[in-house]
Structure formats: C-alpha cells, structure tokens
C-alpha positions as CSV (number, residue, x, y, z in Angstrom):
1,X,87.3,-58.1,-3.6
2,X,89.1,-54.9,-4.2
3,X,89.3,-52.5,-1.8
4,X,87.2,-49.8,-3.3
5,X,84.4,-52.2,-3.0
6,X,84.7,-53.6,0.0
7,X,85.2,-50.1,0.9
8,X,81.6,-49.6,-0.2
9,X,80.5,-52.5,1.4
10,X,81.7,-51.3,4.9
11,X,80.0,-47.6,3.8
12,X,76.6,-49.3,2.8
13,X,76.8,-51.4,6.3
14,X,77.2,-48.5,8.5
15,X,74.8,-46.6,6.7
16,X,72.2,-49.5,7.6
17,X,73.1,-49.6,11.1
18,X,72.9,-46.0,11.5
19,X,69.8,-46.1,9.9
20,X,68.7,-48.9,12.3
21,X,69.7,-47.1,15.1
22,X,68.1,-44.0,14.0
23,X,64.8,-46.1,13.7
24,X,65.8,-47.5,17.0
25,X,65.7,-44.8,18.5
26,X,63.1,-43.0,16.8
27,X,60.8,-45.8,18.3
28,X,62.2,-45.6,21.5
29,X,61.2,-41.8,21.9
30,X,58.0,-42.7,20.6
31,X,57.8,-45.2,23.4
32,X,58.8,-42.4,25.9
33,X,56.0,-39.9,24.6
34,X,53.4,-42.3,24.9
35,X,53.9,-43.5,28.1
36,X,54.7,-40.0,29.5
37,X,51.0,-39.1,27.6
38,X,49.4,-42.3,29.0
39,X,51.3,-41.4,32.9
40,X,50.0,-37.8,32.2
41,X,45.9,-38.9,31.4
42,X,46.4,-41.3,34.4
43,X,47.1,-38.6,36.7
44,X,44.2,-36.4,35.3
45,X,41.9,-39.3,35.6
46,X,42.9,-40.1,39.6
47,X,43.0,-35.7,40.4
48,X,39.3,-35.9,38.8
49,X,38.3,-38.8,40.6
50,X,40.3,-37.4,43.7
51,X,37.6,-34.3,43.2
52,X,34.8,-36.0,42.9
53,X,35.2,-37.8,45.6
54,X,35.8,-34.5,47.4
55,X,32.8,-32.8,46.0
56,X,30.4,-35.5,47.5
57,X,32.1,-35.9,51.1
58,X,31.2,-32.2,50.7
59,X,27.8,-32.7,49.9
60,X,27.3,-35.4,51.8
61,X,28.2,-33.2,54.9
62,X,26.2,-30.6,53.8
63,X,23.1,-32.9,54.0
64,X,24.1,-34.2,57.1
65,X,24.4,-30.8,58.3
66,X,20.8,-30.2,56.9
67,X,19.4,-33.3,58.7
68,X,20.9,-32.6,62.1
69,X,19.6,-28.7,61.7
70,X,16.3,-30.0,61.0
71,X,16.4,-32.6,63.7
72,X,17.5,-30.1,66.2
73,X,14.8,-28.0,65.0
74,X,12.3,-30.3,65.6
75,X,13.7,-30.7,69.6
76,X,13.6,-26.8,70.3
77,X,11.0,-26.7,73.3
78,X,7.8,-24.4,72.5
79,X,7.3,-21.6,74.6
80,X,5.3,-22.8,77.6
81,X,2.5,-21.0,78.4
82,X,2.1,-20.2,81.6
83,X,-0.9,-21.3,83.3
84,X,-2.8,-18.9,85.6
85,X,-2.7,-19.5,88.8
86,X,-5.5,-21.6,90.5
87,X,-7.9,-19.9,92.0
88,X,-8.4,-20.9,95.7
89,X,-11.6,-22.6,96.5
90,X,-13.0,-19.7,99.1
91,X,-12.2,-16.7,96.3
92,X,-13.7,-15.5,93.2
93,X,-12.2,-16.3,90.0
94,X,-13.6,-13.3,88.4
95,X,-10.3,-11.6,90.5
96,X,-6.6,-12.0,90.5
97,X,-6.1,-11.7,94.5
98,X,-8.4,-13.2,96.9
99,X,-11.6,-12.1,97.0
100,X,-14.2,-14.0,98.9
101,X,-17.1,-15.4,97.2
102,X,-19.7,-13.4,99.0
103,X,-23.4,-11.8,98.5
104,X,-21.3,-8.5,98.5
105,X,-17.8,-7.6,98.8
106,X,-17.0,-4.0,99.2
107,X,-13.5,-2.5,99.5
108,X,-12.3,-2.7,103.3
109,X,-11.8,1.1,104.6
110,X,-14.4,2.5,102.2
111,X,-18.1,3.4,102.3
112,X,-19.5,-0.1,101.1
113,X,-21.3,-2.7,104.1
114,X,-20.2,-6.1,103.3
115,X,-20.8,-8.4,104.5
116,X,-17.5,-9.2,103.0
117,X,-14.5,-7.0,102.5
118,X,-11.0,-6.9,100.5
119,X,-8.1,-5.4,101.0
120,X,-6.7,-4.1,97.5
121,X,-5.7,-3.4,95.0
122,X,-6.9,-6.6,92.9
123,X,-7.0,-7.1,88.9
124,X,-10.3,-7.7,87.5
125,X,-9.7,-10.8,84.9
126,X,-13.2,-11.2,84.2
127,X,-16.4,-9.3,85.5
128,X,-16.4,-7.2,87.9
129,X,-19.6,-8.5,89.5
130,X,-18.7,-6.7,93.1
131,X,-18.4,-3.2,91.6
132,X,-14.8,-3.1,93.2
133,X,-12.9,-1.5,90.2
134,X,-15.2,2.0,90.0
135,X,-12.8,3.8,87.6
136,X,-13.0,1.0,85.3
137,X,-8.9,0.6,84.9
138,X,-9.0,-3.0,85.4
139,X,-7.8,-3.0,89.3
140,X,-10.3,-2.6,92.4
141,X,-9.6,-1.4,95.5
142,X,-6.5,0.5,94.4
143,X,-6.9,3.8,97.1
C-alpha cells in the first residue's frame, strides 16, 4: 500500500469517527433536552398538584369555617323575656304595686272612703276597675 493511500485510508477513518462522535454526541444532547423537558413537566405537574392540594385545604377550611359559624349560630341564647312579676295573692293584678283586692280602693290621703286604701303612685296594666288613675296617664295615685 502506498502511502498516498493509506494516507486516505487514515483520512476516510477519522472522518468516520468524527462523524461518529458528532452523532454521538448529537444523541447525547438530545438525551440532555429530553430529560431536562421531561424534569421540567415533572415539576409543573407536582407545583399543580401542590396547588390543588392547597386550593381545597382552603376550601375545605372555608366550609369548616361555615359549619362552625352556623353551629355557633344555632347556640346563641334568645333574648329571654322577662316574665312579670307575680302578683301577690292579697293584690289586684289589674295593678303593678299592691293594691288590695277590695269592694273599693281609693287613693290613701284623698277624698275617696275605702274601705281600702293605696298608697301611690301605681301603673295600671290592665283596667282600672278602682278609678285610681283619674287623669288617665296609666299611673294612679301619683299626687
């Protein structure tokens, strides 16, 4: 072999491992941009998983908020009305104050003659069957 072709030889076998390195390596980037794409939609897929797991523990609060708001709600004590006081046995209930049930009560220091009297004023909660409130204001007895 002479050493022009052998010369060629040696040209035409570095040329094919160039080549094959060039391919080589050409692969071998390839490799590196898919995986770095495939790392890159892994991490997009956890965040957006990571967010929606977020988004309902915030919802989820948010109706257990709700609920306990409701609940609590639900507990708040209506206003109690009060209840009037009991009338004692011996007074009329047509009065706030005692005033003795009687076949007449009159206002005690006036002009009236019993045979009961009161001393005043009183409120009138219901009729004023004894004639004690005379202005008609809703108290009797009052001067």
């Amino acid at each position: 072999m002479d050493s022009a072709t052998a010369k060629k030889l040696s040209d035409d076998r570095a040329a094919e491992a160039a080549t094959k390195a060039a391919a080589e390596k050409a692969a071998a980037d390839k490799a590196a941009a898919d995986k770095a794409a495939a790392d890159k939609a892994a991490a997009d897929q956890a965040a957006a998983a990571q967010a929606a797991a977020a988004k309902a523990a915030a919802e989820k609060a948010a109706a257990d908020r709700a609920a306990a708001d409701a609940a609590a709600a639900k507990l708040v004590p209506k206003a109690a009305v009060p209840a009037a006081p009991q009338a004692q046995s011996n007074c009329d209930p047509n009065y706030s104050g005692c005033v003795p049930v009687a076949s007449d009560v009159d206002c005690a220091g006036g002009k009236g003659n019993g045979p009961a009297y009161v001393r005043g004023p009183v409120t009138v909660t219901g009729s004023d069957i004894y004639g004690l409130d005379s202005d008609g204001d809703g108290v009797g007895c009052e001067k």
